[in-house]
N, C-alpha and C positions, 0 to 999 in steps of 0.2 A: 567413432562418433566425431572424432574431427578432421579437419579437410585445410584445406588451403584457400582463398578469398578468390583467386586467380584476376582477369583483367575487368576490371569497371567500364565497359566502354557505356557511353553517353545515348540517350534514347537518341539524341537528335542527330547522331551520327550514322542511323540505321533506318531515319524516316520514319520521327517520333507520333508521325497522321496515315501511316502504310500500312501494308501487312506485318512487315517484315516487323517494323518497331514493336507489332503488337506479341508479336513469336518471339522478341527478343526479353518480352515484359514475363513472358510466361513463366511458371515456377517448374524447374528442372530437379533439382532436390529440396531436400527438408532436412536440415539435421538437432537433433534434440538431446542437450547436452546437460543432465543432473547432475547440478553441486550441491555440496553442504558448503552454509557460510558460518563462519566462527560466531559465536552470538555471545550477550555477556547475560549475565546472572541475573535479568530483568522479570520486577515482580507483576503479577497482577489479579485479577480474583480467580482465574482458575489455576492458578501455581507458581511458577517457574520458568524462563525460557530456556530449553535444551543449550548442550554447549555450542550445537551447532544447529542449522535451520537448512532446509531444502528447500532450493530456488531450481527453476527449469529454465535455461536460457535454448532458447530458439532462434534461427537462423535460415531464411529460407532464400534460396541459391537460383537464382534465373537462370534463363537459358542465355542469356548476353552476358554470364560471368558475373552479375550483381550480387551481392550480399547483404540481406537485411537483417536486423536481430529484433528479438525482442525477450519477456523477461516476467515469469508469471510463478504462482505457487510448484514447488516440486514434490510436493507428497501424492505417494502411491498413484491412488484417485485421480488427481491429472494427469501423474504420465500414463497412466491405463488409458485413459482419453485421447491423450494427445497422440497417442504413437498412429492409431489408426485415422486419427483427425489428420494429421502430416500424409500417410502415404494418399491420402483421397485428393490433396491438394496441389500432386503430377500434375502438369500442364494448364492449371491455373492463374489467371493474370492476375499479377499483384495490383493493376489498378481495380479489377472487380471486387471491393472492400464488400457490398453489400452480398456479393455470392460465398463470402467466408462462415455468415451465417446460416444462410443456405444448405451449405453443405455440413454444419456442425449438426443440423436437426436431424440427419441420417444417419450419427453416429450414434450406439449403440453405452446405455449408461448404466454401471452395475451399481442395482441400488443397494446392494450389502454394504459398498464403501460410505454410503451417504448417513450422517450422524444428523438423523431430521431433529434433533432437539436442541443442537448448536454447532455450530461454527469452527472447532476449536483453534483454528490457524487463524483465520481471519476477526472473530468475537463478533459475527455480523448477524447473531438470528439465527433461525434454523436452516439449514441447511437444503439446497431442492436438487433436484438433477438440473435444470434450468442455470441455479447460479454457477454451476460445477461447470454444465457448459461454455457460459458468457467468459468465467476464468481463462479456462485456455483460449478462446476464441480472441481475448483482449493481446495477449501475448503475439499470437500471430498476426492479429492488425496491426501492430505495434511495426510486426518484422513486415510487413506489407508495406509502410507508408513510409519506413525508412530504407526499402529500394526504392521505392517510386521517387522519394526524394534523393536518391544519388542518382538515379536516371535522367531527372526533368532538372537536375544540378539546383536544387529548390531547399531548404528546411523546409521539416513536418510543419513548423505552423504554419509555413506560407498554402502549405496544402491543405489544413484546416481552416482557409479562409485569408490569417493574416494576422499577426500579434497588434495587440493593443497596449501591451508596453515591453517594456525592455529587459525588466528581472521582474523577479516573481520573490515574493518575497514570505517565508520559512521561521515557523516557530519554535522554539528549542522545546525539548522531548522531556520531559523527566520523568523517571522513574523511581522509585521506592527500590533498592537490588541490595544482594551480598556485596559482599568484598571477593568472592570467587565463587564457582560452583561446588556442590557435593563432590568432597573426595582429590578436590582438587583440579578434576577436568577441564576442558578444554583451553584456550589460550586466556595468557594473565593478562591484565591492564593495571591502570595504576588511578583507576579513579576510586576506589576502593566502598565501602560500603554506603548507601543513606536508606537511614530507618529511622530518621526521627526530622523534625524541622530543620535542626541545624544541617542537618546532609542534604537533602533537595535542596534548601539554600546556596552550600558551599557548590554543588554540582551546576545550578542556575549560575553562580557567579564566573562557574570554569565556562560554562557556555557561552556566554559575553564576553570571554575574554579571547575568545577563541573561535567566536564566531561571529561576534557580534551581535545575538538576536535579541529582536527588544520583544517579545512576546512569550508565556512560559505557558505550556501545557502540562499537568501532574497526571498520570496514571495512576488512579485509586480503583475501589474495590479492594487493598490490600490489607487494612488495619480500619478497625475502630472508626467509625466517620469524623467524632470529633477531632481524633489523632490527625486526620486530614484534613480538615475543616485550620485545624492549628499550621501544620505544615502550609495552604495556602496563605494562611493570614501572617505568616514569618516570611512571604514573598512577596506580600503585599509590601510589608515593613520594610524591606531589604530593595524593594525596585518598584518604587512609588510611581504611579501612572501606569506600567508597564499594564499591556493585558492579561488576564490568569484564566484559564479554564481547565475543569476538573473532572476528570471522565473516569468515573468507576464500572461502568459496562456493565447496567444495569445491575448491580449489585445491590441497589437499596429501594426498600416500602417506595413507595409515594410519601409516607406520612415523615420517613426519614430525608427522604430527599427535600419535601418542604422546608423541615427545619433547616436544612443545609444552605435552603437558596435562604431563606430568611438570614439567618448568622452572616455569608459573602455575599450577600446579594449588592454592596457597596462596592465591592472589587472582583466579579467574576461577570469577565467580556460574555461567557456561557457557560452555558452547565449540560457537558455531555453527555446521553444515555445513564440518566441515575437510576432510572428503572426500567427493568426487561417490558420490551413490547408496547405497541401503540398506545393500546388500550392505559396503562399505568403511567404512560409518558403526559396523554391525556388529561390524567386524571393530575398530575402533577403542575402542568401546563395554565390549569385554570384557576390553581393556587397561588402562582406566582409571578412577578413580571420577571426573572431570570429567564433571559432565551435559553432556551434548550436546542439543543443540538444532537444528530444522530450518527452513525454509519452501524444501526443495529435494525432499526427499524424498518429503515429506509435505504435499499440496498440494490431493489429494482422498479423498474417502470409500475408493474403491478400494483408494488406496494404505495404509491405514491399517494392513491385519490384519499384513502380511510387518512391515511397522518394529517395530509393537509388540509382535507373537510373537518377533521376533529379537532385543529391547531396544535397539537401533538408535539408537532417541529418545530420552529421558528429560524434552522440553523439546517442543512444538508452538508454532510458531509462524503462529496463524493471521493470515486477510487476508480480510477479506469479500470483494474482489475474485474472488480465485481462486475461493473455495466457494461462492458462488454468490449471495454476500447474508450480511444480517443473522441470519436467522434458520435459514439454515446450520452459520452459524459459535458459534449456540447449542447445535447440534446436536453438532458436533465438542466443543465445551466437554464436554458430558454426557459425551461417547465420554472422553475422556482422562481426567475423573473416575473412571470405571468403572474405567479400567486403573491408576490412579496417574501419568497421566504431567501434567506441567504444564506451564502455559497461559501464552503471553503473545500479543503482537500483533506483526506484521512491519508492514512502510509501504514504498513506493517515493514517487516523486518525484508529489507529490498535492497537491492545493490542499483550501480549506475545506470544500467540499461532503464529501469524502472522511473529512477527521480529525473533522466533526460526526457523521458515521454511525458512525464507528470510538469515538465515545467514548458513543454513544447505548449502543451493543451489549455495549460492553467495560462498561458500569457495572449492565450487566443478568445477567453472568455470577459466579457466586458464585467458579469457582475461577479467579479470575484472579490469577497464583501471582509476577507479574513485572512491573517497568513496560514499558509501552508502544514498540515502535519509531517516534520521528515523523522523517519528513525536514523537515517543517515549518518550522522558523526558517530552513531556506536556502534557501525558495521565497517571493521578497522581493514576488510579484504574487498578486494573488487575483482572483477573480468573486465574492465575496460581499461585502455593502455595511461588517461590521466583521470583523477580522481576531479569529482565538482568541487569547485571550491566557494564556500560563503564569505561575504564582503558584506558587514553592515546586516548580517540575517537572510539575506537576497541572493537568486544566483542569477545572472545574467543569462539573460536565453540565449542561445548558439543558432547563428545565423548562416552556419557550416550544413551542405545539401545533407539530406536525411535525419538523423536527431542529432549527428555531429557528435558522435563517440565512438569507437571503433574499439575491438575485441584485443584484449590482451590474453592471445592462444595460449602461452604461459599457464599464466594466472588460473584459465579457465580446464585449463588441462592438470593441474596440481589438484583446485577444487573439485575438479570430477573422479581424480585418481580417489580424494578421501571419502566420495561417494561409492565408489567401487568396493574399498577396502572397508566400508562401513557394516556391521552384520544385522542391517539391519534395523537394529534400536532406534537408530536415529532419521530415518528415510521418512518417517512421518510425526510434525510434530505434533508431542503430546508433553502439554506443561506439567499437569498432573503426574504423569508419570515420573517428570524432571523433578517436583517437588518431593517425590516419595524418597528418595534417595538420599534427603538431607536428612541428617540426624533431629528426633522428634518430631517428622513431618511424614513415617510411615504407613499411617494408616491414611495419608491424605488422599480425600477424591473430590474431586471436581464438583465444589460448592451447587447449591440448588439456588437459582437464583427466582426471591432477593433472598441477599445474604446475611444484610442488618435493616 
């Protein structure tokens, strides 16, 4: 599965408006590279995050020697997808973005793999062959528009149009976690356990110190809503002004979620998915002036017209992943413009390739109304040769052709080695399963949601 880069030469050196240029754009291989990335102890309503998590980094190899990557979910299900998705994609121009979908509708979806009741990688809804689709299909637009951008010696957002500003700017992540995993598994860290207000506090304070972020998002659905409700209002306390939103994934009534926006409704910028599905988001929505916000509801075009005729949303949270790419999720931007609803960015458990596209895109969108979701600072491995770095919360967009990161073969060959030697267990993730393994957590299954 892996290869060597060989030489970059330049569209414009081959007669970027010829045949030739066009023959040199074309896609001559495809290579599909499954890692496990080290994850840490991260809680949320349906368990546990594994010690490690499956990402699928792609790469697709012109005939002029180009190399483009990209960077999408790695469980089973995709790569079943992808593998025949890639060989269809021989002799394919990477400027043909719109024939990438084209050709995903002719590939073939095993709906045994499909969990139509939820999500469980993503927590995005139920599950379709459609969004399973757009997944992979995102990954290789991604590696599409970063050869096109070393060809035309361009960054991805000049080819989305053109950035509207300079850094893009990233809210710190927090979560409710152990101090290690069950049994001791996978790699140690030293941020060690928060299960109560004082620990998301202290964890919020390492963020700032360390990255700068003036914005905090809490991952709930974990504990008791009040227990959560206290844990934001000790963030409140501790970084006055800052923005707070609290996202339990559809874990609670309507009638609990009311009370919730009622108690923060003084200090929470939004109130993410507190109840599963349009319909309860609705119902929640007309009770309170807390914007609400999604990335459960609201995941594809289809879904758009019922949330935002019902006012359901007031808050999109998109995810190139889900929508199908880059220039999807410029599309969705436009759509929520139209209606007044606003705009930030979701993230799951991602490495570099992923947060490069997500900041290429997000700095190409005029209404982007919110910082950023990164899980990024708690994913301590990468496959790119330097790591993003935050300054002030923000990361400066890279003005370097293509999305301006390049493959650390190393890195990416060690994390496929522990993909290789894995038996298994961990090739798909499942929190549930990760939480059963903690002592007093054996009979746990994956919550019915809502929860409280």
């Amino acid at each position: 599965m892996q290869g060597s880069e060989g030489s970059q030469e330049s569209e414009g050196s081959q007669g970027a408006h010829g045949a030739r240029g066009a023959r040199t754009r074309r896609i001559a291989e495809v290579r599909l590279t499954p890692v496990l990335v080290a994850d840490p102890p991260l809680l949320n309503v349906q368990g546990v995050h594994q010690p490690y998590t499956p990402r699928l980094i792609v790469e697709v190899v012109t005939a002029g020697g180009v190399v483009g990557i990209g960077e999408t979910y790695g469980d089973t299900k995709y790569l079943e997808l992808a593998r025949p998705y890639a060989a269809a994609l021989t002799g394919h121009d990477v400027a043909d973005l719109n024939g990438l979908f084209t050709l995903m509708n002719g590939i073939a979806v095993d709906d045994s793999r499909i969990d139509h009741a939820v999500d469980v990688g993503g927590l995005r809804g139920a599950q379709t062959a459609d969004k399973l689709r757009l997944s992979v299909v995102s990954a290789f637009e991604v590696a599409c528009l970063d050869a096109l951008g070393t060809i035309r010696d361009v960054p991805v957002h000049t080819l989305l149009g053109g950035k509207v500003r300079d850094s893009v700017e990233y809210s710190a992540y927090l979560f409710y976690r152990w101090a290690e995993h069950p049994g001791g598994a996978g790699e140690k860290d030293e941020w060690g356990a928060a299960l109560d207000p004082a620990g998301i506090v202290a964890q919020a304070r390492r963020f700032v110190d360390a990255y700068g972020f003036r914005s905090f998002k809490l991952k709930g659905g974990v504990l008791p809503p009040e227990q959560e409700v206290a844990a934001v209002r000790a963030l409140a306390a501790a970084f006055p002004g800052h923005p707070l939103r609290l996202d339990p994934n559809g874990g609670w009534t309507p009638a609990t979620s009311l009370r919730v926006a009622a108690e923060l409704g003084d200090v929470l910028e939004y109130l993410e998915d507190p109840a599963p599905g349009t319909a309860a988001m609705a119902e929640v929505s007309r009770g309170t002036a807390v914007p609400l916000a999604t990335n459960m509801c609201v995941t594809t075009f289809p879904e758009i017209r019922e949330a935002f005729l019902s006012d359901a949303v007031q808050v999109v949270l998109s995810d190139h992943h889900y929508w199908g790419g880059l220039r999807n999720t410029r599309e969705l931007a436009a759509i929520c413009r139209t209606f007044g609803v606003g705009l930030s960015m979701h993230s799951n458990t991602h490495l570099g390739i992923s947060l490069a596209a997500m900041t290429h895109v997000a700095a190409t969108v005029p209404n982007l109304d919110y910082a950023c979701d990164s899980h990024y600072p708690w994913q301590t491995e990468d496959v790119i040769t330097a790591r993003h770095e935050f300054h002030a919360g923000r990361l400066t967009v890279s003005d370097a052709p293509g999305l301006g990161v390049r493959l650390d073969r190393a890195e990416l060959a060690r994390l496929h080695r522990r993909w290789l030697e894995d038996d298994g267990a961990l090739r798909d993730r499942d929190d549930a399963a990760a939480m059963r393994r903690a002592p007093g957590h054996e009979g746990w299954t994956t919550p019915a949601l809502p929860r409280w």
